[in-house]
N, C-alpha and C positions, 0 to 999 in steps of 0.2 A: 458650253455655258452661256456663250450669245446667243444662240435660240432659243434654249428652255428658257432664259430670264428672260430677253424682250417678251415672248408668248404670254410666260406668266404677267409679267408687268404690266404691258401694255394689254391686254385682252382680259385675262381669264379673273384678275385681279381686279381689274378696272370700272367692269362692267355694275358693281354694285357702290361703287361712290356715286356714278352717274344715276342710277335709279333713282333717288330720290326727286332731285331737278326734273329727269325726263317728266314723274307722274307728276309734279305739279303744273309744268309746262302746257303739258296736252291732258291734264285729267284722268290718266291710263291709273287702273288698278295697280297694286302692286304683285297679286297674282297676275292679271294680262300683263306686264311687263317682264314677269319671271317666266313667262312661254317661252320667250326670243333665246333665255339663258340656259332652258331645260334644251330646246333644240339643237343649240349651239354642240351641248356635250353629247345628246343623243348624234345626230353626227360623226361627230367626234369620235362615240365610241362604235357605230355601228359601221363604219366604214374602215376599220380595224383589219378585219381581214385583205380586204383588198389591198389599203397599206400594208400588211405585213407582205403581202404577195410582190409588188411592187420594190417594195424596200429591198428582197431579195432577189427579184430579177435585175435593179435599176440602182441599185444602193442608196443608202441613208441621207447622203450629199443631196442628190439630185430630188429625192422627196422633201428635205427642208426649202430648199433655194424654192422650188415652186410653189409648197405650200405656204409659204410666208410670205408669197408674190402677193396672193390672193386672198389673204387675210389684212395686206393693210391698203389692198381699195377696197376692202369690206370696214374699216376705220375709218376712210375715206365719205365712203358714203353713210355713216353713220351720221356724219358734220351737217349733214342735209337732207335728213329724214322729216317727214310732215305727217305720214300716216304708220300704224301700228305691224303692218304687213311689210314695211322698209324694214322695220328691226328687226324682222323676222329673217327677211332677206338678207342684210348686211352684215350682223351678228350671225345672225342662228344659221344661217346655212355658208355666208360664204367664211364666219370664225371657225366654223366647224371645220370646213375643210382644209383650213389652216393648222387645226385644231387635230384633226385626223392625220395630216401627213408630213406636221413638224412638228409635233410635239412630244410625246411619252413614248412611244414605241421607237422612234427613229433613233432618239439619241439616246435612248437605255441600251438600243441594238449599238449603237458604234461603242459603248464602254465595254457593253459585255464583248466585244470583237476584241477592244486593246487591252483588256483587264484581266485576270483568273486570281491570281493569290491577292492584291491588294483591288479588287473590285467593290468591296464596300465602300474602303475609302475613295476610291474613282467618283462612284458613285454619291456620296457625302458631297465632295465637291462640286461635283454636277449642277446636285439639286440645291443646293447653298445657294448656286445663283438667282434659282427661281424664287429660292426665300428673300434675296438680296432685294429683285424686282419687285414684290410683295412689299417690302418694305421701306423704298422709296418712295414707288410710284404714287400710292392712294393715298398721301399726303402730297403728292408734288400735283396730282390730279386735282385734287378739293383747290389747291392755291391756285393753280392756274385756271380753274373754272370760277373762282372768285372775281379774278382779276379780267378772263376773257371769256368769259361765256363757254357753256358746256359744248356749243358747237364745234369753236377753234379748238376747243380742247381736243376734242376727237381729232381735227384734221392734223395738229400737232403731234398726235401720235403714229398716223400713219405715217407718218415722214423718218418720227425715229424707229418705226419697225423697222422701215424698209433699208434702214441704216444698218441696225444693229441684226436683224433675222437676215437679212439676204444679202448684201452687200460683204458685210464684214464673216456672219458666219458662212455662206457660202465661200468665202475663198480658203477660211482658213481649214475646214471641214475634211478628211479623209478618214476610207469608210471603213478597212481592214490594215492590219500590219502587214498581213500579206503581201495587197498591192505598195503596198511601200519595200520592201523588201525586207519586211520584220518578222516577229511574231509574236506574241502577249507576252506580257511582260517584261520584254526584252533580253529572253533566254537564247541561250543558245541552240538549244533544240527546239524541234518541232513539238516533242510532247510536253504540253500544258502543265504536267505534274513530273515532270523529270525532278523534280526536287524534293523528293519525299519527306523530307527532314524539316522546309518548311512550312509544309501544309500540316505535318502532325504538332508542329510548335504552333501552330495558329489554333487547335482545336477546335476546327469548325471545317463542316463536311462541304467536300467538293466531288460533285460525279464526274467520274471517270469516264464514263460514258453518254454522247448524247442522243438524248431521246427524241422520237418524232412525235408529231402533233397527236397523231393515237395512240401511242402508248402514254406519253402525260396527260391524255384528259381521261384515259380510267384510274388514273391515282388517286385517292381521297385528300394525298396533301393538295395537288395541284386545285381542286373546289374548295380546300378551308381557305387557301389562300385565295380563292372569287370571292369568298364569302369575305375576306376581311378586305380584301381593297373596295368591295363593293361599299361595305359600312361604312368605311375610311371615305371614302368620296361623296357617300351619302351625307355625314354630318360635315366633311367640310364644304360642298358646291351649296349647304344649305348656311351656312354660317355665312361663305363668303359672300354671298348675294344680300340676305336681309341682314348680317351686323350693322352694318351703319346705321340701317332704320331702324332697328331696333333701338340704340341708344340714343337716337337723336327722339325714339317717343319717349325715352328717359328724360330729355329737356339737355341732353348732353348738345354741345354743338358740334356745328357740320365738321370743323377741323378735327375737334377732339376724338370726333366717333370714327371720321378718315382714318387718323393718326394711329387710334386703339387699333383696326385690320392691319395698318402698316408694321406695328408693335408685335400682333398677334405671327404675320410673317416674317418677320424681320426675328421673332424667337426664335422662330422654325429654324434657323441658317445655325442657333447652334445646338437641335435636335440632328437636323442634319448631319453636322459635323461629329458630332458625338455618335450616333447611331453609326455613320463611316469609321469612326476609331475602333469603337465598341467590338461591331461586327467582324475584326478581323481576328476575336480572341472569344467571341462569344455566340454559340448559336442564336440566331435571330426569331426562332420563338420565343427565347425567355426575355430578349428582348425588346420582343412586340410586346408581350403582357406588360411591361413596365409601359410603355410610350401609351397605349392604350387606355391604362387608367389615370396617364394624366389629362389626355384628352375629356372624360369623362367627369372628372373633378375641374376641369377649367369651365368644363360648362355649368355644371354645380354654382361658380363661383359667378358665370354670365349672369344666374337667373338669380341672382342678388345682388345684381352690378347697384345701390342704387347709392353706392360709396365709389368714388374714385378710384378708391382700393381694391377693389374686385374686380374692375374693369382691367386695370394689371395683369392683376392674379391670375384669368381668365386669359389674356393675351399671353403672359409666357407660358400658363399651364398647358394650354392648346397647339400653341406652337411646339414649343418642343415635340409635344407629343405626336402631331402632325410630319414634323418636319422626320423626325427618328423612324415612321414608319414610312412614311412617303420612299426613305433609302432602304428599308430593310427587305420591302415587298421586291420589286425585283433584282435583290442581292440574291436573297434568296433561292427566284424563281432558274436564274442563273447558275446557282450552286446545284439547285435539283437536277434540273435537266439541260445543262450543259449548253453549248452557244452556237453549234449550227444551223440548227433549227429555234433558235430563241425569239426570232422576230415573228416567227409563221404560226408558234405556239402563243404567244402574248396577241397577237394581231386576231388570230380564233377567240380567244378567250376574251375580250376586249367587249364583246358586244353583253356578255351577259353582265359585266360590272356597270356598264354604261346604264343600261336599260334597268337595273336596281338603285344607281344613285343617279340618275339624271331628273328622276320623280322630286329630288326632296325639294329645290328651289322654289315649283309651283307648289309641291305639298303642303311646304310654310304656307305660303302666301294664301294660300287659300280658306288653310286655316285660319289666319291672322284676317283675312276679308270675314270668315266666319263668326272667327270669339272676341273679334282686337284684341289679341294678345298672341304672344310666343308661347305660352307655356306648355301647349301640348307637345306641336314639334322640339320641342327642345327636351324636355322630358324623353320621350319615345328617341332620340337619337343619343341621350347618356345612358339609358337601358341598353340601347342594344353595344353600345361600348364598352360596357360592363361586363356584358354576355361573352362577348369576342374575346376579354382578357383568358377567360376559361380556355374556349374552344381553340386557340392559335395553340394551346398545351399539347393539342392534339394533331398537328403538323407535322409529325414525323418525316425523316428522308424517303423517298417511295423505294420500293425495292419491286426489281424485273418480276417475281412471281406474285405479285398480288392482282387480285383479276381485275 
């Protein structure tokens, strides 16, 4: 929970309260300033495999403790950027690789290791934190750039990454029960499902068997679910970057529109939480298509923010919605195919979601350089939200003979 939330807070959150400042400062577009953000995740996601590889020769610990080394003298140098090619450099490649080998694959791999029957809720809590981060931070960022300028801001932050990512989670950090002399869930036995009685009270599927990297990428579940974390990260790496400026061209102010993203993640924690409850009595398709359309409908309500009331409406709709599948995706992925191979399959699979929603940050911005306005991108991302509540129906468990 200390790495995923400094990550999210300090970085992946962060990065769009500061937009606004940076373009006025040096005159950068708000599409050239959204490169440094799309890189960052490209990154991130295309260097997935290699982390999953890594993760499981070196384990989860040792890939946070370094990734998170190198993500906050990329904070660092952000404090003291002068030309457009720095953010590129300090964000987008060295957040990335912070971003790649402390973030979503490493510490979903340590839950899915200590977790089987209550892993949704492991999981709920996990990413709670990242909401918690989300919903501190980009109000505590906007005050302290008020008060100290957006540079110290930056180097302030490096300071508390390096506190809360490496210092504190690096110690506390172990990677399997195994090595501990455990085992999931803190059964007695070695087999994961020795307790038949409460996995059929839970109603909700668990493989019995784990699958390797080629046999889960010819399943059709294993692509609906690329397909929806791809959409899922599409409309939020696009929200998360230009909300701010989107409302502050409403004439909202710089705190207010801070405050709304803090809102919008700070709901998420109790999607999150909920989606963790949820998930241990109800398959996680039927409860994507709920979180899915409220995502959908929160943006409905963005593109009529022009009431205070919507801009709410819009923060908890999204959140929730967000946060409930942010935990469902790889609860799931973990139910389907099992946890030996969980980091090697997610780390393969990593680069096609990357590379489908890493576009939409420049996509906005580019559009918005084009029409001044959000409306298209914002549109085009509650379509395909819409679309996903359908197609997640079709998610089935995979089964050995399907080719």
């Amino acid at each position: 929970m200390l790495a995923y939330g400094s990550i999210c807070g300090n970085i992946t959150y962060a990065f769009g309260v500061f937009l606004p400042s940076m373009s006025e400062t040096f005159g950068w577009s708000r599409s050239a300033l959204s490169g440094p953000f799309t890189l960052f995740l490209v990154i991130g996601g295309l260097l997935g495999p290699l982390a999953g590889f890594t993760i499981a020769r070196f384990g989860a610990r040792k890939n946070i403790f370094a990734g998170n080394i190198i993500a906050a003298l990329g904070l660092l140098g952000m404090s003291q950027v002068r030309e457009l090619w720095q953010v590129y450099l300090f964000f987008g490649m060295m957040g990335g690789l912070g971003l790649a080998f402390s973030e979503f694959l490493p510490v979903t791999t340590i839950i899915n290791h200590w977790f089987i029957r209550r892993r949704s809720l492991a999981l709920g809590l996990l990413f709670a934190s990242g909401g918690m981060g989300g919903f501190l931070m980009p109000t505590l960022i906007s005050l302290m750039m008020t008060g100290l300028g957006w540079r110290w801001t930056w180097a302030c932050l490096a300071g508390l990454h390096l506190l809360l990512g490496v210092m504190l989670a690096g110690f506390f950090i172990r990677d399997t029960p195994e090595a501990e002399g455990q085992v999931p869930d803190g059964q007695a036995s070695h087999d994961p499902l020795d307790e038949p009685q409460s996995i059929l009270k839970d109603r909700v599927y668990h493989t019995r068997e784990d699958w390797s990297v080629r046999d889960a990428l010819r399943t059709p579940a294993l692509w609906i679910l690329l397909i929806l974390f791809s959409v899922l990260l599409f409309t939020h790496n696009m929200l998360t970057t230009h909300q701010v400026a989107y409302l502050r061209d409403l004439q909202y102010s710089p705190v207010l529109s801070a405050t709304a993203l803090g809102l919008m993640l700070g709901m998420s924690i109790l999607g999150r939480l909920l989606s963790g409850i949820l998930g241990m009595h109800f398959e996680g398709r039927y409860l994507a298509a709920v979180f899915l359309a409220c995502m959908g409908l929160g943006i409905v309500s963005l593109m009529n923010a022009r009431e205070i009331f919507f801009v709410y409406l819009y923060s908890s709709l999204t959140g929730i919605g967000f946060g409930g599948m942010i935990v469902l995706l790889p609860h799931v992925m973990g139910a389907y195919f099992g946890r030996t191979h969980f980091s090697r399959i997610v780390g393969w699979t990593t680069p096609v979601v990357t590379m489908a929603s890493a576009v939409s940050p420049m996509f906005a911005g580019f559009l918005f350089d084009m029409t001044g306005s959000y409306f298209v991108p914002f549109t085009i991302a509650t379509a395909l939200l819409f679309a996903c509540c359908i197609l997640v129906l079709m998610a089935r468990p995979p089964l050995r003979d399907e080719p």
